[in-house]
N, C-alpha and C positions, 0 to 999 in steps of 0.2 A: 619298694614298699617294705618296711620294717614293723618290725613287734619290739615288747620285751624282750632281752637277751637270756635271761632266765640266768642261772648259775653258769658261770662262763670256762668252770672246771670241768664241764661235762661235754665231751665230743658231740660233734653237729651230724645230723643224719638226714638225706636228703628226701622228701619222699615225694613219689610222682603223684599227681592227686587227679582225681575229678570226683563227679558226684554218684552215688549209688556204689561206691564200692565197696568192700568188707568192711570198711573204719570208718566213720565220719571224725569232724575236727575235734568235737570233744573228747571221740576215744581214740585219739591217738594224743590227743592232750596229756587224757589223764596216765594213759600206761608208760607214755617216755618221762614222766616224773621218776629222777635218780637214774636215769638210763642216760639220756641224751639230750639233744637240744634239736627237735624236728626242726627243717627248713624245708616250707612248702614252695615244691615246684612245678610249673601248670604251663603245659605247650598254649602257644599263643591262641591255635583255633580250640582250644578248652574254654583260657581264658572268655574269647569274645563271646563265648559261648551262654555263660554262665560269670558274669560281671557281681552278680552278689555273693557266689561261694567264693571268690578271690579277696571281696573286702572284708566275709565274713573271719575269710584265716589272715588276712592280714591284721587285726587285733589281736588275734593271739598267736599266732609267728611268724619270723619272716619269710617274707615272698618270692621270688622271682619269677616273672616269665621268660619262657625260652622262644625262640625264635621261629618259625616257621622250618623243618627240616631236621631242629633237633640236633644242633651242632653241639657237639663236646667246648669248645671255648667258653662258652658261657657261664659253666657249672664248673671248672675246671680251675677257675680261681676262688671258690666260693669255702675252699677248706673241709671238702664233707670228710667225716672217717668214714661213711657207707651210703648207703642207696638202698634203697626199696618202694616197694607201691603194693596198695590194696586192690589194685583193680586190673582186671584184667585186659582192658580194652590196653593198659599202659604196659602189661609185662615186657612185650616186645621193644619197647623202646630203652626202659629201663635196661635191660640186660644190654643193650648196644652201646647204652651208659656204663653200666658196670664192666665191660669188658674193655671199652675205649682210657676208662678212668683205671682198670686192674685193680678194683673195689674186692672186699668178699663177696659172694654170691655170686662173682661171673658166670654164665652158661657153660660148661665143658664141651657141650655141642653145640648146632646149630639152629637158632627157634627149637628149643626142646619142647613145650608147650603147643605146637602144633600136632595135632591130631594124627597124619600120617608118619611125620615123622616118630611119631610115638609108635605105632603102629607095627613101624620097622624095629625100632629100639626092640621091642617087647620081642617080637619073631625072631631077631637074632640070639636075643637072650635065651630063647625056649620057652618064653613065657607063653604064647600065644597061638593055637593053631588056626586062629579068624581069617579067614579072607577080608581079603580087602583090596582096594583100587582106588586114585586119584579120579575126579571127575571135574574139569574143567572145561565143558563143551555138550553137546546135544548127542553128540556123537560120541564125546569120552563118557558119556550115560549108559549109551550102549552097549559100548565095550566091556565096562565094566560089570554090566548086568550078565553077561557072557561069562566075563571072568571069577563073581564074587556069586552069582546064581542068586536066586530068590528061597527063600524071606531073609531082606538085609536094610539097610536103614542108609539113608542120605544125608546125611549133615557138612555141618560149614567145618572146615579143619581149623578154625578159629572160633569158636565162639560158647559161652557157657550158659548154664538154667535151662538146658534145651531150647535155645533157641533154635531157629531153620530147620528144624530135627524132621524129615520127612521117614517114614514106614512104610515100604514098599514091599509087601506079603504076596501080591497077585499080578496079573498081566493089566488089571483094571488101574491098580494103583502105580503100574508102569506106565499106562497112558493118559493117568490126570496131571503126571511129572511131564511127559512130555508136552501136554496141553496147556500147562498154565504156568511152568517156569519161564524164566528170561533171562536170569542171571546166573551165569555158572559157573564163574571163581572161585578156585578154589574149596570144591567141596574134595567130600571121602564118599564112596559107596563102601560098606562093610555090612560083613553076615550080620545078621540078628543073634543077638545071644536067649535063646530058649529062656523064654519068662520061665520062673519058679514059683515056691512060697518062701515064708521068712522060716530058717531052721527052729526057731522057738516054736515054731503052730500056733503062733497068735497071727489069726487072721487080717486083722488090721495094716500089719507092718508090710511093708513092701521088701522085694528081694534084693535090694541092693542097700548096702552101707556104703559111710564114707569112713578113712582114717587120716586124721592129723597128725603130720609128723613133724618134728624138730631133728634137722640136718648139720651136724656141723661137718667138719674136714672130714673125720673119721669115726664120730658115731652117730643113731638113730634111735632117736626117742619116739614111740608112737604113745601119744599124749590121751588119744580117745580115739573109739569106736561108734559112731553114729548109727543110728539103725533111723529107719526114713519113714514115714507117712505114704500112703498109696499116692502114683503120679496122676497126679490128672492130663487126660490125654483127648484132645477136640481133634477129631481125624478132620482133616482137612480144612481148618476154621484159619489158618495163619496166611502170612504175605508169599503171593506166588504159589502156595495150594496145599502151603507144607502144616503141619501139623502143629496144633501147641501143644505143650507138654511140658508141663509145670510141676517141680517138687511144692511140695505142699509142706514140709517138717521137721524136723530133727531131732530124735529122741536120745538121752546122755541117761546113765553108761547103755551099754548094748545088751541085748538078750542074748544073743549068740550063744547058743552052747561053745565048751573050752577049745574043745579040738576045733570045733570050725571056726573061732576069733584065733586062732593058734593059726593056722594057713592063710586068714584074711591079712595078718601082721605078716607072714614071712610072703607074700605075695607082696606085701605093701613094699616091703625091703627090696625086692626083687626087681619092681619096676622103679622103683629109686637111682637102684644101682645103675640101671639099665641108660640113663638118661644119664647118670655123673651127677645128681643132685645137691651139692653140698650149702650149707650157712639158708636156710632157706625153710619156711614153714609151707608146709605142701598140704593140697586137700587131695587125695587121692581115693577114686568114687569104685565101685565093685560089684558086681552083680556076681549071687555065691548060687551054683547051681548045682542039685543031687552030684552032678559027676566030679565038679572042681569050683575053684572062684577064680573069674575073669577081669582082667584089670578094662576097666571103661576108660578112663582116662587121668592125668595127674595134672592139674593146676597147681602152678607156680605160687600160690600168696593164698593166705587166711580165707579158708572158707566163712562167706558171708555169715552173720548175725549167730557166730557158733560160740564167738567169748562169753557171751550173757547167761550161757548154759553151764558151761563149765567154771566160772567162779563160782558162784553160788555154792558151787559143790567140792568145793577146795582146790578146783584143776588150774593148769598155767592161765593165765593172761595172753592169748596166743597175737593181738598185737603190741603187746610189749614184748613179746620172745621175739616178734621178725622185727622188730627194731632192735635189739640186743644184738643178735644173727648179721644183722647188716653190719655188724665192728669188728667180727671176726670171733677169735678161736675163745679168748678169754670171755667174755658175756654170754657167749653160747655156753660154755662147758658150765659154767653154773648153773644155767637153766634146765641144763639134763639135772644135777646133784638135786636140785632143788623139787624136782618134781614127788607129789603122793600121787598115789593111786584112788581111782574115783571108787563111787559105788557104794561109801558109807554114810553119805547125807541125800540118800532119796533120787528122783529121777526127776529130769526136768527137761521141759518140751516146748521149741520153736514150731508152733501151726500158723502155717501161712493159708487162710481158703482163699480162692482163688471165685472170681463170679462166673459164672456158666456162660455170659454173655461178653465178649469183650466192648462192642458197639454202645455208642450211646452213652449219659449218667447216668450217675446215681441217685437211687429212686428213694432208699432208705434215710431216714435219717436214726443215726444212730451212732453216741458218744463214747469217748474213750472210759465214763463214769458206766455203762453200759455192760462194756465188755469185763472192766473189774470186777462187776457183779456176778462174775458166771464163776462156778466152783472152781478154785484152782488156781486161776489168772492170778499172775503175780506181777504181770506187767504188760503195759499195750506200747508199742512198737510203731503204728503206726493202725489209722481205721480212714476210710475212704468215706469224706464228707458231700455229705447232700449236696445234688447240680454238679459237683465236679465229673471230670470225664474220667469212664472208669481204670481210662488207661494212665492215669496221672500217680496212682500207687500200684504200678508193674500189673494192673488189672487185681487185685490182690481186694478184697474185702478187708479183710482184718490181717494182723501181723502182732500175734501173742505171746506171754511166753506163758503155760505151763507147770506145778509143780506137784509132786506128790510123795509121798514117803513109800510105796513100794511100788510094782510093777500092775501088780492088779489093779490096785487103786489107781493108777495111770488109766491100764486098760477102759474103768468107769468112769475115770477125770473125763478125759478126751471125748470119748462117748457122749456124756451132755454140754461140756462146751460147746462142739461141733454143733449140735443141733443146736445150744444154743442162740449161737451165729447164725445158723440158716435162720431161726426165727424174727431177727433181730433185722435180718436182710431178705426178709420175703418179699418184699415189694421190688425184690431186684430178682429173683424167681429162683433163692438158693433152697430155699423148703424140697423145689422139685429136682433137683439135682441129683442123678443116677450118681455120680461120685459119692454119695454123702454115705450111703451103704454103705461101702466097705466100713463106716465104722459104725456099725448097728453090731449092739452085744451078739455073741453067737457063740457054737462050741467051736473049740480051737478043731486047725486042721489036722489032720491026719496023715 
């Protein structure tokens, strides 16, 4: 299946595709203008998967599917100068790509993006004094409950947005794990990192940020500081007994006082190193606690829906940088040179709310003309239509973006959008949502 060839002076860059990843087809469309020439690539059970996202990108690039296994011969005549993907379900195969083809971006180690192995990296580094354990069994539950002790958390060593994320604090929520799991590949048991507050004392934010980095051979750009929206958290509401736990946001530049954005960056660096990182845009997640900041974990590829925040505001194009990145040394090193620093056109905010109910549809009817109306919104993303099921937009109500000219004015932006939306979705029961609190005006914490 072919496309236009588009400018045929400009190197081909291969990218592994499926649906719901950081980029969709128009944004990587528009960001490899002057950069490259994407060549969409889609494993065959993607393809059968999804038969309209393949025709949709064959209009506008060319195709291939690969074969069931994911053989190198296929892609290996195809002339890429790089490789990359926005999704994580593909990193793993990608890097099997890139290290078979001796692309930029190959892994330096082995599945670096796996959770324990992270886990290790960071502990030999000195990054981390976390416990933790492998759990692949009823009885590697055990063990490790021995080994890592209570309160610590159970997750998949693959998987991101807190999915499978289970919270095991008590001997109660030890035996709802052993009561209603079945599947037990490939998790991690590891400590709980002690919830905080956000170092600014605006009550709102939650304790953990993410940072964006720009990797090449030899140097590290951290491009932005995220600071997050409270997690929404359904003890025990998800498949097998585990918990949901949902980011709700992403607010651009950060409040972070200096010194504490000052150790979130030299941590970021630290687990970078730690892993061998290079040619590569990484989301790396954080929780900053009175004592120190803990690295959570580091995704391989563009943190979902975070471009839309940072141009607006003069920042990189972060899938045009990891399609740059995928060509090596020369399109990276300009994208360091070329970077400003945020923070002088206002702040601007990705709110995801999330429905209190996952079961069932949607009761609301309520338009994209709707959500415009509410102070602030400067764009809708996506909003969950009447009768569909609510699970058809990640359970998500609304998906906005945000904007305002200082921090405070965020503070009250946020504050009535939110309610807003719950009003907008009460017939889906967000008015009554104990989550919603955390953004009720209040004095900063203390």
């Amino acid at each position: 299946m072919t496309a236009p060839a588009g400018d045929a002076s400009l190197p081909l860059v291969g990218v592994v595709h499926r649906p719901y990843g950081a980029a969709g087809l128009r944004e990587i469309y528009r960001a490899a203008q002057g950069v490259c020439r994407p060549v969409l690539l889609f494993r065959r059970p993607v393809a059968e998967e999804h038969p309209e996202l393949v025709r949709l990108a064959g209009v506008m690039f060319p195709v291939h599917i690969l074969p069931e296994g994911g053989p190198v011969a296929p892609v290996t005549g195809l002339g890429l100068g790089g490789l990359t993907t926005f999704h994580d379900d593909e990193l793993d195969f990608t890097d099997h790509l890139l290290t078979a083809l001796d692309l930029p971006g190959a892994p330096a180690t082995d599945r670096p993006w796996d959770k324990l192995g992270q886990r290790h990296a960071f502990e030999r580094a000195g990054l981390s004094s976390l416990r933790f354990a492998p759990v692949d069994s009823r009885d590697g539950f055990r063990r490790a409950l021995r080994e890592v002790r209570l309160p610590a958390v159970l997750k998949p060593r693959r998987a991101v947005g807190g999915q499978g994320v289970t919270f095991v604090r008590d001997p109660g929520d030890v035996h709802h794990v052993l009561a209603h799991r079945t599947s037990w590949e490939g998790l991690l048991l590891e400590g709980l990192i002690p919830p905080s507050v956000h170092p600014s004392g605006v009550p709102w934010l939650a304790d953990f940020v993410s940072v964006e980095t720009i990797s090449t051979s030899t140097r590290r750009l951290h491009c932005a500081v995220f600071d997050k929206a409270p997690v929404n958290i359904r003890s025990r509401a998800g498949a097998e007994g585990s918990d949901t736990v949902r980011v709700t946001g992403d607010i651009v530049p950060s409040r972070l006082p200096a010194e504490v954005r000052g150790l979130v960056l030299k941590r970021t660096g630290e687990a970078l190193d730690a892993l061998g990182t290079r040619y590569r845009v990484t989301h790396t997640e954080l929780r900053v606690t009175p004592a120190d900041v803990e690295v959570i974990e580091v995704n391989g590829r563009v943190g979902g829906h975070l471009t839309r925040l940072l141009r607006p505001l003069g920042g990189p194009d972060l899938v045009r940088a990891a399609l740059a990145l995928a060509l090596g040394e020369g399109p990276a090193d300009r994208l360091v040179e070329q970077h400003t620093e945020l923070g002088r056109d206002g702040f601007m905010m990705g709110l995801f709310v999330p429905f209190p109910h996952q079961g069932g549809t949607v009761a609301s009817r309520v338009t994209r003309a709707d959500l415009r109306a509410l102070p602030g919104v400067v764009g809708v993303d996506e909003v969950a239509e009447f009768g569909a099921a609510r699970g058809d937009t990640g359970f998500r109500a609304a998906n906005v973006t945000v904007r305002s000219g200082t921090a405070e004015e965020m503070d009250a932006t946020v504050a009535q959008v939110v309610r807003g939306i719950a009003g907008l979705f009460a017939a889906d029961g967000l008015e009554s949502d104990p989550w919603l609190q955390r953004f009720a005006p209040s004095r900063r914490c203390q």
